[in-house]
Structure formats: structure tokens, C-alpha cells
N, C-alpha and C positions, 0 to 999 in steps of 0.2 A: 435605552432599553437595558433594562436589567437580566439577567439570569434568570432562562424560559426552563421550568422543569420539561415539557416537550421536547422541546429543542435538545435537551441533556440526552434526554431515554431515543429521539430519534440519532442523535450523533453514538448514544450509542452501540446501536444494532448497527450501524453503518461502522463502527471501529471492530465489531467482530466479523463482519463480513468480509472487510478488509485484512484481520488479522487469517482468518481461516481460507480464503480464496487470492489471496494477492493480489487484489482487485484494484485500481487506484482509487483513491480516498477523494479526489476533488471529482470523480464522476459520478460517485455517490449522494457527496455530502451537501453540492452546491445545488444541483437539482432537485433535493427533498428540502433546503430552506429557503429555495422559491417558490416553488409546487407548492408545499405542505405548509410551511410559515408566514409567507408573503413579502420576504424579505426580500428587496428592491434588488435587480441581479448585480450591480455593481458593486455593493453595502455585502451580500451573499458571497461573491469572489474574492472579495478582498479578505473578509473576517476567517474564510478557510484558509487562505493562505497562512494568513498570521497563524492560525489555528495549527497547522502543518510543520510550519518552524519548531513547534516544541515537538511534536509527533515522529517525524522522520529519522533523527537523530536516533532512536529507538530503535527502531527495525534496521537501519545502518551499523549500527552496532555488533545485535548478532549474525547480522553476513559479514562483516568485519574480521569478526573470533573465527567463524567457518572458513575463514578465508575464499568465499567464493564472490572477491571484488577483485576485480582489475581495474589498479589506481593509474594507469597510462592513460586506461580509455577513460576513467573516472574525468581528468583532467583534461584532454581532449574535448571531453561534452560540455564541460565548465568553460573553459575557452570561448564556445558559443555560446553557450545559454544565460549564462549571467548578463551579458549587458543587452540580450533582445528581454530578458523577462523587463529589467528595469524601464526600456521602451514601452513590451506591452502594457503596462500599469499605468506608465503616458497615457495609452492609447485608451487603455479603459476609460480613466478619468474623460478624456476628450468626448466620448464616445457617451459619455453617463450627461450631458447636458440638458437633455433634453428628452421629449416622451420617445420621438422616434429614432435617437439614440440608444434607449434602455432597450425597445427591439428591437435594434441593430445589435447588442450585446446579449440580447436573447439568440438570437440567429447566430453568432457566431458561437455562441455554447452548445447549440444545438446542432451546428456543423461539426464541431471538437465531436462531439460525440459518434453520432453517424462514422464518421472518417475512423474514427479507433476503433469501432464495434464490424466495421469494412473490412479493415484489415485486419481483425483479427481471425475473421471468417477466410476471409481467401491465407492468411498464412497457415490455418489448417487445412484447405482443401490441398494447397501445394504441398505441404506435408503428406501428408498422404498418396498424391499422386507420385510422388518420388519419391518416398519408401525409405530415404538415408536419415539414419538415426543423428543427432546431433551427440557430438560424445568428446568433441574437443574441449581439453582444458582452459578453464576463466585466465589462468598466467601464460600459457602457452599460445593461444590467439597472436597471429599477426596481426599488427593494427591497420587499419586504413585512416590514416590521419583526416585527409578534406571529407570523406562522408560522415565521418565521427561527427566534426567540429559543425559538418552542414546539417547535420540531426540533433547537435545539441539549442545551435541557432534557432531552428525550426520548432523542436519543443520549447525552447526558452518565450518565444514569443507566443504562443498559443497559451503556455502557462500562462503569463502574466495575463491576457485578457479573458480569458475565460477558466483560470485553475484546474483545468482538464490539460492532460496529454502527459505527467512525466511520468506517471501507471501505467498509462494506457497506450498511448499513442508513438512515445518513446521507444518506448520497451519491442514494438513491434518492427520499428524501423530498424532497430539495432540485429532483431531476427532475422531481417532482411539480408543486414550487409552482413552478418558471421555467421551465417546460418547452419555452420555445426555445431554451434555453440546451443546450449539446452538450455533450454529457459530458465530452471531455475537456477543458471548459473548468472545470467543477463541480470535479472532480478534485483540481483545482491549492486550486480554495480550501477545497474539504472537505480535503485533505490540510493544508491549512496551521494550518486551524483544529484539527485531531487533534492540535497540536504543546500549544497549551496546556491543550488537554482529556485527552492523557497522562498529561502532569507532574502534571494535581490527580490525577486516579486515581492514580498511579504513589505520590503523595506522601501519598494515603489508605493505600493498600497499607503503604507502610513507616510511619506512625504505628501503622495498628491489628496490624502484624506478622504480615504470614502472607507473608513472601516468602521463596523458599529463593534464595540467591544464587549459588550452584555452578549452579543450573539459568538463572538470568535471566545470569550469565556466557558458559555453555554458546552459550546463544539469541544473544549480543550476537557470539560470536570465529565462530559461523557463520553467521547472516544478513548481517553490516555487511558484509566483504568481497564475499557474493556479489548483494547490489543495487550495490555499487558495482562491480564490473564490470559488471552490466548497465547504469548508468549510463554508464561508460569505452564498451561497446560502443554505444549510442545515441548517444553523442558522434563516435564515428568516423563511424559511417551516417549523419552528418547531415553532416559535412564533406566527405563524398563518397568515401569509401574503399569499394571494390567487397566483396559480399557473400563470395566464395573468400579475399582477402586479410584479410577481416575474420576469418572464421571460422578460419583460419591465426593470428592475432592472440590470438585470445580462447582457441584451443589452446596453445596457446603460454602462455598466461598460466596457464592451467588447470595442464597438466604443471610449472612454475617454481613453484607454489608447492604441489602433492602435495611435491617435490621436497626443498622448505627441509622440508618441513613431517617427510619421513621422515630428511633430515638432523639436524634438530633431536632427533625424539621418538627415532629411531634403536631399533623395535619389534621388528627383530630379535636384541637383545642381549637376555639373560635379565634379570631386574632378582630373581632372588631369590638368597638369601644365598651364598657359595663354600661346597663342599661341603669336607671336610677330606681330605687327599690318607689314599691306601687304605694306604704305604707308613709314614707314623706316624699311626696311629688316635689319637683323644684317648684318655688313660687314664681309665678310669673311677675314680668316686671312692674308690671301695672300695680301689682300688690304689696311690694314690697317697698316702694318708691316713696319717702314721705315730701307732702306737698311742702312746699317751698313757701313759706312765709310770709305776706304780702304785706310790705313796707305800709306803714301808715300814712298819710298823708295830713299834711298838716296846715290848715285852714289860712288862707293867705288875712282873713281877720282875727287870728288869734297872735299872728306876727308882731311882737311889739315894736312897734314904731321908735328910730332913733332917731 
């Protein structure tokens, strides 16, 4: 499979969605190229993964500069979560054999989901019933070593076979165990820690081969440009460029590259073969074929006798 212009324009509403809600990217992106493309769930999990390795790096970065990572707990999560993703991407493969494997690995994408959509609800209803604001600093947290390492385990492996949970599902356990800690401060180090828990998933994926790369291509030329304008656009909001001129800006950016983009593919030109003009037809072959000369034969009494 080559490069789905769908696939591009749906990965990339799903990379600003992402960029603008903090939403995780594999609860998005792996459900719309099964649902919406038909791409086999095992072939779908893997190709986001791959897809995610370039992507995460990005958003690690500017929580990096902000400094709102804690590289203790970063590494703590890493601990566990690298070598359960490696397993889960074992397990996918195992799991992808057969029809009522492929809904076994529907079911279990579809449990990732429920479970972090669960707990995201009941960690706001308990916020609210307890009313304590989360205000503790990302460097100053005490850590808890074994529930770290046993949350990174637990996300590591739901990653690998389903590409859901280091957004989603993660990030809420972590709410759990530091729960003065304010989310957008988790964020910065659940995201950074997703960086190396990718790459072992990513790098399960391509050992045990169920990645289609036309699709995890697709995923990379439409999410990366549209988180980094939303990154570009959070950059201006913060050095004080008013919301009209901004959104002028980010229009602007929008239309210049629709623009390159029909200059480039240029979808108005036919791309099939030139038809032959109506005024010389090709001749058929029947016509053109000169008959084949037939050997004379030569009278066995005109043979001179020796």
C-alpha cells in the first residue's frame, strides 16, 4: 500500500486534535484506520507505533525546555515499560494468526479504550469530590519507585498490543499515585517517557513484521506537520501575538500549503494514458500484417534424376 491521500487528511485532524487537547495519538489514530480504512488491527497498531517514534520526540522536547519533566520518574517508567511493550508486540503478532485472533486484538483495543475513557471519568468525579487543588512541583514530587515501575509495566504492555494507553491510560494512573501533581505537569513526563516506550513497541512491530509502511508513511506526512503548527501556533500565543492576528497567521499557513500541496500533485491533469487521435486510428493488426509468402513447391517430376 502506498500513500492514501485519506489516510494523510484523516491522520491529520487527528495530529491537531492531539496537538490542541493532549489527547493520546494511538486512541485516535488506530481506531479511524480501522473503522474508517479497513486496515487490518494488527497492520493499524503497528504502522502508528512506527508512526509515533518520529512524532513524540516533538512534544518531548517542548516539555523538556519548560522544564515540566521529571527525569527520575521518566526513568522509573522506562524500567518497566520497555521490555513489556517488546513482549506486547510478541503478543500482537501471536495474537494476529488467525480471524478470531484479529478479534481478540479488536477486543483488547476496545477494552484499552473503555479502561482510560473509565478512569478518566471517575479521576474527575474524585477531583471534585475532594476539592485539593493539585499544585505540587514536577522536580519536587517524592517518588514512589514500585508503583512507577508497576505503571510503566502495565502501560508498556497494553502499548505494545494495542498502541493505546501512554496518553491515555498512563497518564491517569500516574494521577492516581501523585495526585497533587497537575496534570499538565504529568503530561510533560508521561509524554517524554512514551519516547522510549514507542521505539521498543515500534521496534517489536518491525522485528515480528506486521507493519504496512505506505499506511505508517500516510500517518507520519499528515500528523507531523499538523502538531507542529499547533505547536508554531502556542508559540506565537505565548509571546503575545493577539488571537485575530494569530488566527490570520495560522490561515495563512493553512491556504500556502493546500496551495504547494495542489501545485505539487496538480489533481486536475488526467494521469491516464493519451488517447490515439480519431484522424489516424492505430491499424489493426490484421491490416497491417503482410501475408507470408508461400514456398513453391516443386514437382517431384520436374526433379532431375541422377
Amino acid at each position: 500500500m502506498g500513500l492514501s491521500l485519506y489516510v494523510v487528511l484523516g491522520s491529520a485532524v487527528v495530529g491537531l486534535l492531539v496537538g490542541l487537547t493532549g489527547a493520546g495519538g494511538g486512541a485516535l489514530m488506530t481506531p479511524m484506520l480501522i473503522l474508517l480504512f479497513s486496515v487490518k488491527p494488527a497492520a493499524a497498531i503497528s504502522s502508528d507505533l512506527v508512526a509515533a517514534v518520529v512524532m513524540r520526540p516533538v512534544g518531548a522536547a517542548v516539555h523538556l525546555h519548560k522544564g515540566t519533566v521529571n527525569l527520575r520518574m521518566v526513568g522509573l517508567m522506562t524500567l518497566g515499560s520497555v521490555p513489556m511493550a517488546f513482549l506486547g508486540s510478541f503478543l500482537l503478532r501471536e495474537m494476529d494468526g488467525s480471524k478470531a485472533g484479529q478479534q481478540n486484538v479488536e477486543i483488547a483495543l476496545g477494552a484499552a479504550l473503555l479502561v482510560g475513557a473509565s478512569a478518566m471519568v471517575l479521576r474527575y468525579v474524585l477531583d471534585r469530590r475532594s476539592g485539593r487543588k493539585r499544585t505540587d512541583a514536577i522536580r519536587e514530587v517524592t517518588l514512589r519507585p514500585v508503583p512507577t515501575v508497576l505503571i510503566g509495566m502495565i502501560g508498556g504492555l497494553i502499548v505494545g498490543i494495542t498502541s493505546v494507553g501512554a496518553g491515555s491510560l498512563m497518564i491517569i494512573l500516574l494521577l492516581f499515585t501523585y495526585p497533587l501533581l497537575s496534570a499538565g505537569q504529568l503530561v510533560g513526563t508521561d509524554l517524554t517517557q512514551a519516547v522510549p516506550l514507542t521505539a521498543a513497541a515500534a521496534l517489536g512491530a518491525l522485528t515480528f513484521g506486521h507493519v504496512e509502511f505506505g499506511v505508517t508513511a500516510s500517518i507520519i506526512v499528515g500528523s507531523v506537520p499538523a502538531v507542529l503548527i499547533v505547536i508554531f501556533a502556542s508559540g506565537l500565543k505565548y509571546v503575545g501575538v493577539p488571537t485575530y492576528p494569530l488566527g490570520f497567521v495560522m490561515g495563512g499557513i493553512l491556504v500556502a500549503g493546500a496551495g504547494y500541496w495542489l501545485a505539487m500533485r496538480r489533481p486536475w491533469q488526467g494521469r491516464g494514458e493519451p488517447v490515439a487521435s480519431a484522424a489516424a486510428p492505430a491499424p489493426a493488426v490484421a491490416d497491417v500484417a503482410d501475408p507470408v509468402p508461400e514456398r513453391a513447391e516443386t514437382p517431384l517430376d520436374d526433379v532431375p534424376a541422377r
